[in-house]
C-alpha positions in Angstrom: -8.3 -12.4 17.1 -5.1 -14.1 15.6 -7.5 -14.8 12.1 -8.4 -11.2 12.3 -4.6 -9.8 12.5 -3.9 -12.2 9.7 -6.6 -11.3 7.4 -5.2 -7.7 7.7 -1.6 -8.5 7.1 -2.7 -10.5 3.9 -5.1 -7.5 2.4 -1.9 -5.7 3.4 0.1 -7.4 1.5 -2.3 -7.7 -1.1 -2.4 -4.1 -1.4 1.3 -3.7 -1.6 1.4 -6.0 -4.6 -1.4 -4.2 -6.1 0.5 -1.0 -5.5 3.4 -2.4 -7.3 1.8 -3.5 -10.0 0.1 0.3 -10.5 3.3 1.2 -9.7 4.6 -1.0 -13.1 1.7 0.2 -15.4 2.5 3.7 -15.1 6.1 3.5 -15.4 5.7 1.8 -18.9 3.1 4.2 -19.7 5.0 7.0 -18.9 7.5 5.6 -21.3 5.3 5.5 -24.0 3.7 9.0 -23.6 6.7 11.4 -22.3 6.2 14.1 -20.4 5.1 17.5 -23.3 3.1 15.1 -25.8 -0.3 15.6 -25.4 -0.2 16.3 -21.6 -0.8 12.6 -20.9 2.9 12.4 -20.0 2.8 15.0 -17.1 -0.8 13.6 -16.1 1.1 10.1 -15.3 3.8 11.3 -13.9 1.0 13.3 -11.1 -0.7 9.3 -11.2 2.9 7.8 -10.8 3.8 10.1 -7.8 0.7 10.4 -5.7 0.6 6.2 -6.3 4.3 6.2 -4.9 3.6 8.7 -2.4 0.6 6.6 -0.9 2.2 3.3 -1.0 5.2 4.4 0.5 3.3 6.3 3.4 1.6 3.0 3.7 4.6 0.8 4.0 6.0 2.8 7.0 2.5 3.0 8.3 1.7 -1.0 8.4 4.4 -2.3 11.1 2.3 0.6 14.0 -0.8 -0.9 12.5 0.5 -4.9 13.2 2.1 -3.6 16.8 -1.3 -2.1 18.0 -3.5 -5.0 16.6 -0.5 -7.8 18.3 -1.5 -5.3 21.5 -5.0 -5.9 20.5 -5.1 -9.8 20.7 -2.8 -10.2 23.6 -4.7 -8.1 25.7 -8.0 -9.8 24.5 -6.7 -13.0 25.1 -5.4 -11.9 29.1 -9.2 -10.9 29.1 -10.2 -14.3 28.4 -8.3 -16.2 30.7 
């Protein structure tokens, strides 16, 4: 159960880094098409926020998800013994 909890923090974490990286991609394309030219600019800045939006609703989201999966393990391993 302990390989299972860390294989979910790591795609966690993976996932983070991936958002980040979105996250950097937009910003620079946001620079290089403002907001007004072409309506790329406001269409990046919808990418950039829903992208921000989600990550950030799944950074407060991840330390319930570790708590109920450490609940998860424990209560597996009290099973076993």
């Amino acid at each position: 159960m302990r390989t299972t909890l860390a294989a979910a923090v790591q795609r966690s974490e993976r996932g983070e880094a991936e958002s980040a990286l979105a996250r950097q991609r937009l910003s620079a394309l946001r620079v290089a098409w403002p907001s007004g030219v072409d309506g790329r600019g406001e269409a990046l800045d919808r990418q950039f926020l829903q992208l921000h939006t989600r990550s950030s609703t799944e950074s407060e989201r991840m330390p319930e998800q570790v708590a109920v999966a450490q609940e998860r393990a424990t209560a597996t391993e009290r099973r076993a013994r």
